[in-house]
KEKE-3310 file (N, C-alpha, C; in steps of 0.2 Angstrom, whole numbers, plus 5000, padded with zeros to 4 digits):
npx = (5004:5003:5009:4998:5002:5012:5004:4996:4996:5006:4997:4984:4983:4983:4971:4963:4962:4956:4947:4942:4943:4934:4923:4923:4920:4908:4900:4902:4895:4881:4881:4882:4868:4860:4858:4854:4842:4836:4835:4825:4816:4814:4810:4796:4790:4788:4779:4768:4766:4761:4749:4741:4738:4732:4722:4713:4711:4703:4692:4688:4682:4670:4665:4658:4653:4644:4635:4630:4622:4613:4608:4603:4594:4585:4581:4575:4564:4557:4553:4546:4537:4529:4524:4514:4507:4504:4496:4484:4479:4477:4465:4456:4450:4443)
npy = (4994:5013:5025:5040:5053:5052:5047:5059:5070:5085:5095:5088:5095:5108:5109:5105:5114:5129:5122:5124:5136:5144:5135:5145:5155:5157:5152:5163:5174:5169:5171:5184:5186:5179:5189:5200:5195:5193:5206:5212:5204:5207:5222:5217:5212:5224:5230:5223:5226:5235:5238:5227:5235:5248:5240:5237:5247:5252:5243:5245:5256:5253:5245:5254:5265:5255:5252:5267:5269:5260:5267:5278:5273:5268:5279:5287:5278:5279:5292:5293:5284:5291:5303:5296:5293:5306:5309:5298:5303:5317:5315:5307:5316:5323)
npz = (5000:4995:5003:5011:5010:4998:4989:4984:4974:4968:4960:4962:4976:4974:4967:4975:4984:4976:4975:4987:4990:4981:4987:5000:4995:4990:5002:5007:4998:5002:5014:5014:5007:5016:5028:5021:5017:5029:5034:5024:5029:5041:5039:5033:5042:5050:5042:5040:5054:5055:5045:5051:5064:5058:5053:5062:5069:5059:5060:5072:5070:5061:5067:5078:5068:5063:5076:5078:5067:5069:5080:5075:5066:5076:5082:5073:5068:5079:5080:5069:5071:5082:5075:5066:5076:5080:5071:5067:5078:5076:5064:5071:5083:5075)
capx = (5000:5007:5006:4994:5006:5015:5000:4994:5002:5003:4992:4977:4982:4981:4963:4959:4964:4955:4941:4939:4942:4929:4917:4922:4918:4901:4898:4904:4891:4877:4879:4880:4861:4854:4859:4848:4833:4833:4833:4818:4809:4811:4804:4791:4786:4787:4776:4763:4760:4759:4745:4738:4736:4727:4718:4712:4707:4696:4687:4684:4678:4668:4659:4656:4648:4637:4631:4629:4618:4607:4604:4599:4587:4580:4579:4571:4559:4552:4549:4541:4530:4526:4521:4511:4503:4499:4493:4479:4474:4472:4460:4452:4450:4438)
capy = (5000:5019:5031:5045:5057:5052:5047:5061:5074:5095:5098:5089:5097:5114:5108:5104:5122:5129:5120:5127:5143:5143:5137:5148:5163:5155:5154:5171:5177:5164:5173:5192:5187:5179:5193:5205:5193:5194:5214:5213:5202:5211:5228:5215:5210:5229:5234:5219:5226:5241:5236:5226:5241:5250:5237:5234:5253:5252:5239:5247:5260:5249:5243:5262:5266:5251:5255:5274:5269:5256:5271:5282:5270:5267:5286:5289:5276:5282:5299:5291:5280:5296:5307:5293:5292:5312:5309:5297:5306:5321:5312:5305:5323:5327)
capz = (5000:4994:5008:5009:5009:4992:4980:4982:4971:4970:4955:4968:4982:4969:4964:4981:4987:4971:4976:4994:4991:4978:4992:5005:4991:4989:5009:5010:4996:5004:5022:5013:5004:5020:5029:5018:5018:5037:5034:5021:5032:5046:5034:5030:5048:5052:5040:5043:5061:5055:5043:5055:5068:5053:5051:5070:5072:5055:5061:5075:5068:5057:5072:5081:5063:5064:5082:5077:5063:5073:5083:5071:5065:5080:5082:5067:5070:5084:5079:5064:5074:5085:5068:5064:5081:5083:5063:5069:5085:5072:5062:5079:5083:5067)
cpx = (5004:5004:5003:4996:5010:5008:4994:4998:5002:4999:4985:4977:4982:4974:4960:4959:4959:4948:4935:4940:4936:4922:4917:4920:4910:4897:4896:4896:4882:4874:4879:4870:4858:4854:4852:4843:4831:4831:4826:4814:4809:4807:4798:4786:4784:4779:4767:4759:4758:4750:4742:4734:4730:4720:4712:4709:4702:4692:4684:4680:4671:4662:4653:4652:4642:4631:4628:4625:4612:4603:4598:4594:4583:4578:4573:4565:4555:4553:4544:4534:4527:4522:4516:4506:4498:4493:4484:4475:4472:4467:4454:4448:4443:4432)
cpy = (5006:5020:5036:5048:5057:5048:5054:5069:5085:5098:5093:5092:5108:5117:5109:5110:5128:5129:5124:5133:5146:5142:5143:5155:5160:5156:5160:5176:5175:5169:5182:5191:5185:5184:5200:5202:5192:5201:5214:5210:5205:5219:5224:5214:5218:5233:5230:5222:5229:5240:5230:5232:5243:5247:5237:5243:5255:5245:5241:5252:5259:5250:5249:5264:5261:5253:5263:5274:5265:5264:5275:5279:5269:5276:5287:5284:5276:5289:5299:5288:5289:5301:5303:5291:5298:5313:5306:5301:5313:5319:5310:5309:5324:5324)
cpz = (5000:5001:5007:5005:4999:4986:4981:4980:4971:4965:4960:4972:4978:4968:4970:4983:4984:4974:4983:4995:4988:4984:4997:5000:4991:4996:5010:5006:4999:5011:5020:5013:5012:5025:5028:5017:5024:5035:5031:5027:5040:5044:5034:5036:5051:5049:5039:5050:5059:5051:5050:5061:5065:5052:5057:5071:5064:5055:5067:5076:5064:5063:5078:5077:5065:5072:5079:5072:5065:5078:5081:5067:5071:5084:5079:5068:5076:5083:5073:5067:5079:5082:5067:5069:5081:5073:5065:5073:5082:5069:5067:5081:5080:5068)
residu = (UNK:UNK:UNK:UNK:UNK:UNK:UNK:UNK:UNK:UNK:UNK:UNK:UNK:UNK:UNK:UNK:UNK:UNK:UNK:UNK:UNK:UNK:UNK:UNK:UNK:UNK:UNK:UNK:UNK:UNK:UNK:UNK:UNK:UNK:UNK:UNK:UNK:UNK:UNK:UNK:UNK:UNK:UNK:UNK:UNK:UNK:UNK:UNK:UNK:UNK:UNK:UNK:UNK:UNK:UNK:UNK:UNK:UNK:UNK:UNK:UNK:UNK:UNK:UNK:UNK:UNK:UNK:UNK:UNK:UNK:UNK:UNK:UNK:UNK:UNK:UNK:UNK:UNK:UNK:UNK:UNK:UNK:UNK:UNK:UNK:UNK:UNK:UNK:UNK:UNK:UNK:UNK:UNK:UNK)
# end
């Protein structure tokens, strides 16, 4: 059996060197981008409360309208029914 050390020659040990410098540039570009996709997704988690928030005070505004319009109907319908009561008792009247 050769020894490690002598079957293997300096144009491998060239390649091999070649080779992991290559990945370590790859690593290095790998850990720049993910880098910047934490930033976006933290813009994107920022911008999600944020619309959430917006979201959360137009729905409860949503619901203040809705009450505020049940009122107004139930207003209006009792000033209609009371028109339509002193309307009879005119006619009753005659």
């Amino acid at each position: 059996m050769v020894p490690f050390t002598e079957s293997i020659s300096k144009q491998d040990l060239e390649i091999t060197l070649k080779i992991h410098e290559k990945v370590i540039e790859v690593q290095s570009v790998v850990a720049d981008q993910n880098e910047e996709i934490i930033k976006l997704l933290g813009s994107i988690k920022e911008m999600s409360d944020k619309d959430k928030d917006k979201l959360d005070k137009l729905v409860k505004q949503s619901e203040e309208t809705s009450r505020d319009l049940f009122q107004v109907k139930i207003l209006f319908l009792t000033g209609l029914l009371s028109i339509v009561v002193q309307i009879v008792q005119i006619f009753l009247k005659k």
